[in-house]
Each structure stands twice: as C-alpha cells, then as structure tokens.
N, C-alpha and C positions, 0 to 999 in steps of 0.2 A: 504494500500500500504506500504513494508517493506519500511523504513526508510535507506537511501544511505548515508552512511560514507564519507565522504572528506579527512580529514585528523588522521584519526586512525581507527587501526584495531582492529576488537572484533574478539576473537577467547575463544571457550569453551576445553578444557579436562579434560572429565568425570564432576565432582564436580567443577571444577576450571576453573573460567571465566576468563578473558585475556584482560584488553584495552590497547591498545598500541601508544602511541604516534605517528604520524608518518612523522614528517616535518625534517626530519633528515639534512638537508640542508638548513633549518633555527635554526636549534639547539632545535627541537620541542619547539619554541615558538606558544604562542597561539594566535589567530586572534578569531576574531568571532564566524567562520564556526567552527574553533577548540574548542572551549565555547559547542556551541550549540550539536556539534558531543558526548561532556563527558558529559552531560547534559541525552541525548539521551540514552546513552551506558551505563551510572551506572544505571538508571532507569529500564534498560529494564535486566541487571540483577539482579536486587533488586527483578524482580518478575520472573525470572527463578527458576523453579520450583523441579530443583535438583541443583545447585551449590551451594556451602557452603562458597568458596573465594569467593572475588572478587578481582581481581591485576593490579596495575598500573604501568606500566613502558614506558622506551622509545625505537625507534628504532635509531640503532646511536650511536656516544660516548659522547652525552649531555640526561639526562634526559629530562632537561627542561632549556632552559634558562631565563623563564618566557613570558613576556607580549613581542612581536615583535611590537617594538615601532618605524617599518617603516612603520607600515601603517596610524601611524599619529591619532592624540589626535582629539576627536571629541569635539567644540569649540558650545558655545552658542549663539544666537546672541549677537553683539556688544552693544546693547542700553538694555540689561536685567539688571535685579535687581536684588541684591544679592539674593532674595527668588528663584525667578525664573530660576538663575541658580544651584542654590540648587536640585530644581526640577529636571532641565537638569541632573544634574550628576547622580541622584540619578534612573532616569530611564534609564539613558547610564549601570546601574550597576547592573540590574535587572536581566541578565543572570546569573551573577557573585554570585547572592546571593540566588539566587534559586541551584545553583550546590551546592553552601556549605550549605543552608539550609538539602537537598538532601542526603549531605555526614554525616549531624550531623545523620538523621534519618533511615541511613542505617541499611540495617536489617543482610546484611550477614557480612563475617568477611572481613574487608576493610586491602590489606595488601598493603601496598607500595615500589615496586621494584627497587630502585633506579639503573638502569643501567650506569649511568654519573654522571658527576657532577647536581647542581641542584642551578640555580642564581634565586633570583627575587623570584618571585611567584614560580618559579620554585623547591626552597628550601619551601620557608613559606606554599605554600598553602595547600597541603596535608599532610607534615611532621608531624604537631600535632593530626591531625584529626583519619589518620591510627592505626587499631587498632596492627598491626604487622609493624615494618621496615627495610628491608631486604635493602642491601647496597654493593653493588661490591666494591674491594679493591682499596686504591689509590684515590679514589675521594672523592669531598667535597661540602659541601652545604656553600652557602654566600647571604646574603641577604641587598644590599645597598638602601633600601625604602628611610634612610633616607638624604642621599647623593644626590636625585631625589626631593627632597622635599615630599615624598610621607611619611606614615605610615604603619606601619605591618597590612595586608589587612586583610578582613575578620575573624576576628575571632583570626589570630595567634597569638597577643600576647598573650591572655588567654592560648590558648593550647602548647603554647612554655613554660611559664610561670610553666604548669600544669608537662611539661614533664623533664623540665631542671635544674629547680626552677629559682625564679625572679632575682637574679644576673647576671649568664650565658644571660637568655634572653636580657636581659638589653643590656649587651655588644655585644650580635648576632644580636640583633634587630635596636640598636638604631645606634651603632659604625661599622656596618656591617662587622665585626671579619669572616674570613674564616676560617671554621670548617672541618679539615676532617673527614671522615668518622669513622676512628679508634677512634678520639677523641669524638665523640659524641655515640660509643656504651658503652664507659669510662663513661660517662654521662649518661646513659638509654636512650637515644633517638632513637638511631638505638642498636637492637635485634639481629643482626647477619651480619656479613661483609662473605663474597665468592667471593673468586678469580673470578678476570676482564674475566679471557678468563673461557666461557663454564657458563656464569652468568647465563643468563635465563635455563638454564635448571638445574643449579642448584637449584633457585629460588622452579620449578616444584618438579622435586625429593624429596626435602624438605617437600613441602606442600603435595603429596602423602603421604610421610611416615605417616605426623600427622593424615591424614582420615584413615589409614590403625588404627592404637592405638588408636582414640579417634573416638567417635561419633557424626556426625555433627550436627545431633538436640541440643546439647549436648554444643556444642560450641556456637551455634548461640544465646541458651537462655544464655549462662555464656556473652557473647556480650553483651546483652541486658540487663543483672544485672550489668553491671561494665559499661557503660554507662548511662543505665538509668538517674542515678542521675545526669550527668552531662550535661544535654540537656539542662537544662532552663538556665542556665549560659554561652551557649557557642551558644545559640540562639540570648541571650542578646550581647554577646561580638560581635556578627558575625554584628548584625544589629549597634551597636554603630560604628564599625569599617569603615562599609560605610557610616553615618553620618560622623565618622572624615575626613574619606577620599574627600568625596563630599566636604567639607567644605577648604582644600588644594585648590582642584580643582576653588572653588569659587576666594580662594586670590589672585588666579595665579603663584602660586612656580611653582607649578611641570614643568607647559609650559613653562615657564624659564629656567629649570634647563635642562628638554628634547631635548629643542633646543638646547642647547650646548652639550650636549651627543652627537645627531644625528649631528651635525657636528663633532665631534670629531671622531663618526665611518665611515662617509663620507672620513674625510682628512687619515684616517687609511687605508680602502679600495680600494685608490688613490692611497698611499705608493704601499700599495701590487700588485697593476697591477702593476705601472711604472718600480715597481724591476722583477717583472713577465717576461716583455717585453723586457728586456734587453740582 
C-alpha cells in the first residue's frame, strides 16, 4: 500500500527528486508525522531508480523553523531514574536518528534548497550533511540550541565544524550568531545564493544544466568517494550527539528553559490579536 504524505510533498522531474516541506503556517516546523513523512521520502528516493538529486526545500517564506515546540516535550515518568530516563529520551529520538543515520548513507546527491530563513534544526540539521547548498537571497540561518538548554543535535557540530572550520562553528553553534546567507557562501557553507523571487525554479534550471554536462553515474560515484571516508566519524558524532542531548533532557534545562519560551510566544501571540482586534 503506497505510503500517504501529511505534511510534504515529493515530486520527481526527470533525474531530480523534490521533498518539500509543507506546514507553511507553522513555518515548516517539524512534528512527528513530519519526522516520519522525511524518513519515508529520502528513503524511497534513495532507491528510485533514475534520479540522480535529491532536494530539500520549503513551501512558504520559512525553510524551517525547526522543532514546533507546541506540541509539547514528551516527559518520563515522575518516580524514574536517571538511567531510565536516559532510556526514555533516547527512544523519544529514534526517528531522529535513523533520518540522519539515512542522510549520512545516502547514495544520491543530497542538495539543500534553502527557500527561507532556516532557525533551530531548521538551520543545523541538514546544512552540514548536504552535499550541494543552494540559498535564496536575503535570508539566514541561526541556531539558539544553546539559549534552550539544548546542544547542536545530531551530528552538527562535527559537520558544521567540517564545513566552516571550528571557530565560526563555535560562535554559530554555541552563541547562536545569525548568519546570512551571503555570509556563509563567504564561508563555503552555502554554494550559490538566487534571487528570493523565481527560487525554486531556479534551484531546477541549475540542476538541469549540470545533468545536461556531466554524467550522473558519474556524480553519484565522485559522492561516494568524497564521503566515503567520512561516515565513521559522522556516525560517531550523530550517535554521541543524542547521548549529549538525552543526557540535557535527563537534568531538566531544556523543560525549563521551553517553558518560558512557550510563554513568551503565548504572551506575543496575545499582543498580536489584541492589536489585531482593535
């Protein structure tokens, strides 16, 4: 039975596979269903049998604004022990780390579409991973993990680390420094910035040209040589990274720190009706 999408679209042309975020009235934040849907969707073109892409982007003027933290922090019981909720986080993270196990061992050419800005997970979690990072003009990526009490999730600092060098990440990762676009192709992180209006199909156009001149067999093995060597190291960083993070979750920052977020975007949301209504 084909597998029914929730919240994003896959769409193929020719060579070039397509997942599209699509909660654009959440700022394609990601929930579960959203997890399980990219889960799904990189998988099932990992073993399509003529595409040579694979592209991630959003629908909207937010790529991603990460993790939609209204649907609330799943808690372990009250009488656990520090091992025990160890446990608990570490199997709440099981989706999480099978999509980035997923994403290390991808076969086609993983490029990343940034159509918005990109907060949270939204910036970290695919930025280092992508083998290509395309970037519409004018926006930026920011990452406040550590404002949250949280850490650079899965895997990013390594590959932030790998793409920026260890300074830059330091200050992206730790002081959560808003980067734009422009400055981070200054950087080698993003490949190529294109005007905001007429993004995604310049996105296309682009990636046409290069299957027109180069040969996708061709690509996919130079993929797999200049990854290769970096899978056991980024397997390691992915699984230590949800060790650090379960281990947050144990002390209890983060649900401290969350709940005064979630209020502070409640009393924010309240402003904006009341002015709304006036």
């Amino acid at each position: 039975m084909p597998y029914t999408y929730t919240h994003i679209v896959v769409d193929i042309h020719d060579q070039i596979g397509v997942i599209k975020l699509n909660r654009p009235k959440s700022l394609n934040a990601w929930n579960e269903t959203m997890l399980a849907d990219m889960v799904t969707a990189f998988r099932e073109l990992d073993e399509h049998p003529h595409t040579i892409f694979t592209v991630l982007t959003g629908e909207g003027r937010f790529f991603s604004a990460g993790a939609d933290i209204r649907q609330g922090l799943a808690t372990p019981p009250a009488d656990s022990t520090p091992a025990q909720k160890k446990l608990f986080y570490m199997k709440n993270f099981s989706t999480h780390t099978e999509l980035f196990r997923l994403l290390i061992d991808l076969r086609k050419v993983f490029i990343l579409a940034l159509n918005g800005p990109g907060v949270g997970g939204g910036a970290a979690w695919f930025t280092g991973l992508a083998d290509i990072v395309l970037a519409s003009s004018g926006n930026y990526l920011q990452v406040p993990f550590n404002s949250l009490g949280l850490v650079p999730e899965y895997g990013a600092a390594r590959t932030f680390a790998e793409s920026m060098g260890v300074r830059r990440a330091n200050e992206f990762l730790m002081f959560g420094r808003k980067c734009t676009v422009e400055e981070l192709e200054g950087w080698g992180v993003v490949n190529r910035v294109f005007p905001l209006e007429g993004f995604g199909g310049s996105v296309l156009e682009y990636l046409k040209g290069q299957l027109e001149v180069n040969d996708g067999g061709s690509m996919l093995e130079t993929k797999r040589l200049v990854n290769g060597p970096l899978r056991a190291e980024r397997v390691v960083a992915l699984f230590d990274a949800v060790s650090a993070l379960a281990e947050r979750f144990v002390e209890g920052v983060p649900m401290e720190r969350f709940q005064r977020r979630t209020g502070e975007l409640a009393k924010a949301s309240e402003a904006r009706r009341k002015k709304s209504s006036l």
